[in-house]
C-alpha positions, 0 to 999 in steps of 0.5 A, spaced: 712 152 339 714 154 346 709 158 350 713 163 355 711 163 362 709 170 364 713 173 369 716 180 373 721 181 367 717 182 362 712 187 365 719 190 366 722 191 359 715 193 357 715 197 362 721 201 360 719 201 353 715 205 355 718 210 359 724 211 353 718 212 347 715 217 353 722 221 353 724 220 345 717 223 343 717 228 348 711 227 353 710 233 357 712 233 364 703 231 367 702 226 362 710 223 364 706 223 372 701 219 369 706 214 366 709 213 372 703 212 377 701 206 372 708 203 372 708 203 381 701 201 381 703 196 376 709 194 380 705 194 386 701 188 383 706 184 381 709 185 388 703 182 390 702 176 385 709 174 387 707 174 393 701 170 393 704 165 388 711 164 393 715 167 390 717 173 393 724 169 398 727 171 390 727 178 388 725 177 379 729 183 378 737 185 379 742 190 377 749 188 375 754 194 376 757 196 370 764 196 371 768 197 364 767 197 356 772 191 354 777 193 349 776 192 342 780 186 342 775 181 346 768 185 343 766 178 342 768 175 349 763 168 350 767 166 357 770 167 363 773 165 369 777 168 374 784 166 376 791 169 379 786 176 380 785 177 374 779 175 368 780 171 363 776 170 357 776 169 349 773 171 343 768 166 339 768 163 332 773 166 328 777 168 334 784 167 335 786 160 339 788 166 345 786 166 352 786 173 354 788 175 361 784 182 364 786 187 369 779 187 374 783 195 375 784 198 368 779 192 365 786 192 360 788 186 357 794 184 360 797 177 359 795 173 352 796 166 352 795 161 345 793 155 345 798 151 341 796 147 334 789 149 335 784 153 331 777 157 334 772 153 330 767 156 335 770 157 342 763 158 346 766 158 354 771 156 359 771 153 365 776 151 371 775 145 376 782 149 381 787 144 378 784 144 370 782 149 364 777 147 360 776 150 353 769 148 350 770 149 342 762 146 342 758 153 338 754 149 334 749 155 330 747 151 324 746 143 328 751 139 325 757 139 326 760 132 329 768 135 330 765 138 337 771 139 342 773 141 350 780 143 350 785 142 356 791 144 360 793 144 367 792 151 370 798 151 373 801 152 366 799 158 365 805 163 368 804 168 374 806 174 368 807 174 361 805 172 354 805 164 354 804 157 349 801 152 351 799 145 349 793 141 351 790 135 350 782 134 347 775 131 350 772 129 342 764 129 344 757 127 340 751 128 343 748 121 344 741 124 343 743 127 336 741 123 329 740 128 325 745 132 322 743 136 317 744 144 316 739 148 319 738 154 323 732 152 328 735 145 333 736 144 339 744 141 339 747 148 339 751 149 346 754 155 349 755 154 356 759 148 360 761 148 367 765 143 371 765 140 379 770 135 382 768 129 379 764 131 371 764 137 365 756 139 365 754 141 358 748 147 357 744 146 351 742 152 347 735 151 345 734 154 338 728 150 337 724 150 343 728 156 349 729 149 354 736 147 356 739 140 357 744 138 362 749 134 359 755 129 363 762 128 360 768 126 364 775 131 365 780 126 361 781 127 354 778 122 349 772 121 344 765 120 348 757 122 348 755 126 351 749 124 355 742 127 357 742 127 365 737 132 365 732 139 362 729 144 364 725 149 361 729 155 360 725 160 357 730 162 353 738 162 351 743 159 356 751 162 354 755 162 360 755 158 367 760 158 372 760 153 379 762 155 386 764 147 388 765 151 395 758 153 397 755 148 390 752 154 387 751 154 379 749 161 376 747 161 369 747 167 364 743 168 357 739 172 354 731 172 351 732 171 344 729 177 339 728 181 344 735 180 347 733 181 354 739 178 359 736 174 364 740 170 371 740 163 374 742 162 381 741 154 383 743 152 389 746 145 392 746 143 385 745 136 383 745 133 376 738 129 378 735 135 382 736 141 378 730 146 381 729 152 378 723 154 382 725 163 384 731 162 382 731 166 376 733 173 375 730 178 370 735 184 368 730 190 364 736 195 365 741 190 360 736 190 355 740 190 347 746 186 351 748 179 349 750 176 356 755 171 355 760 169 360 760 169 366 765 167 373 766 167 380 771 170 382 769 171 391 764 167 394 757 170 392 760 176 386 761 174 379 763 178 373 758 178 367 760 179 360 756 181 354 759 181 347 758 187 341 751 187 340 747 191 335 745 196 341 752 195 346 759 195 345 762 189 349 763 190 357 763 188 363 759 188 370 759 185 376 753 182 380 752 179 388 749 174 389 751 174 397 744 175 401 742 170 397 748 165 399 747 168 406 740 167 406 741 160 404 745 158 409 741 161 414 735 157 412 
């Protein structure tokens, strides 16, 4: 059983809670006063309690700015990157083995590209490295499935404008700490987030069973492998998307709180497979409450689009987060 630290984020999604049962069962105005003076006191004690435990450098709560609702045709978006302006993504399984291009304007779909002779088992995210796109067909929900694959294709094969087909090659994978196969709903060998630096793809787990993550390697060339553990942590929830800035070697990670679908942000900075610290760099985000954040992208130093597919309480949609006084506060330390 996993127990979950206690942090800003929850006091924060209660607290909300509350606010929204307050209005649905029409408190009156004096008692809605007392209400928010027990939130401010409350959030003044959780200031200071940060403080005193050192971990007030990192703010616990962020604010995505909400940018566009997606078209119907991406309502499962599950990753991103970003490439010739625009945002691309994908749906995940069942989906169409299409890459699909979005206008950061219009938020329109704008170019799609088809990946050739290949099917969407469980597209769950997709990477860059600058010279290479890497599809990861790794979803694994029910824990035993043994065909997982990264599919690949020099960037500079997808065209300035237009519709196009593409050819790509495959990185064929285990997981090397995986010995049982057998269909079930609770393990931890699903994966839903990969990210790639100059030398290696990293692999995110997606731990069902007890809410950490492992950190898998695997080369960038096409061929059959296991994937090996290089490292964990205690995630407490679900990672689904990654990207990595190579420029500034700043990791973001983006999952969500399962049950209670509550969204919540890595910021990891100078990454290093065998010195993953995650100490004040996780970010609660109360306002996405009921959103499955999916995927998430760079795309200028310190901003990000997120992604969240159609949920029970939310359509898909698009946000962007800045990250960028962190960055510069980092620099300056």
């Amino acid at each position: 059983m996993r127990t979950e630290l206690p942090n800003h984020g929850d006091s924060v999604f209660l607290l909300l809670i509350l606010q929204y049962f307050c209005l649905v069962l029409h408190v009156n105005i004096p008692e809605m006063k007392k209400v928010w003076l027990v939130i401010v006191l409350l959030s003044l004690s959780l200031f200071a309690s940060a403080q005193s435990t050192g971990k007030a450098s990192f703010s616990p709560f962020f604010n995505p700015q909400f940018k566009s609702e997606l078209p119907k045709e991406v309502s499962e978006t599950s990753g991103l990157f970003f490439h010739n302006g625009l945002l691309w993504t994908h749906n995940d399984s069942g989906g169409k083995p299409i890459l699909y291009a979005i206008d950061t304007v219009s938020f329109e779909i704008v170019q799609r590209i088809t990946l050739a002779n290949v099917k969407n088992k469980d597209w769950e995210d997709v990477c860059t490295d600058g010279e290479c796109v890497f599809v990861g067909d790794f979803g694994n929900n029910k824990g035993n499935r043994k065909n997982l694959r990264i599919f690949t294709f020099p960037l500079s094969a997808i065209p300035n404008e237009g519709d196009a087909i593409i050819t790509v090659d495959s990185i064929s994978f285990i997981f090397g700490d995986q010995t049982d196969f057998t269909k079930r709903k609770v393990h931890d060998f699903d994966c839903e987030a990969f990210f790639a630096t100059d030398e290696y793809l990293y692999l995110l787990s997606k731990g069902w069973g007890t809410g950490t993550t492992r950190l898998y390697r695997l080369p960038k060339t096409s061929g059959k492998y296991v994937a090996e553990v290089v490292n964990g942590f205690d995630s407490q929830g679900l990672i689904t998307g990654a990207d990595y800035d190579r420029q500034n070697r700043v990791l973001v990670i983006v999952g969500y709180v399962k049950s209670i679908w509550k969204p919540f942000m890595y910021i990891i900075f100078d990454f290093d497979e065998n010195g993953v610290k995650l100490e004040n760099r996780r970010f609660e985000m109360p306002q996405l409450a009921g959103a499955q954040t999916e995927g998430i992208c760079f795309f200028d130093d310190g901003r990000c689009y997120v992604t969240a597919e159609t949920s029970p309480t939310m359509t898909s949609r698009v946000f962007v987060v800045d990250f960028r006084k962190w960055i510069d506060k980092k620099r300056k330390n």
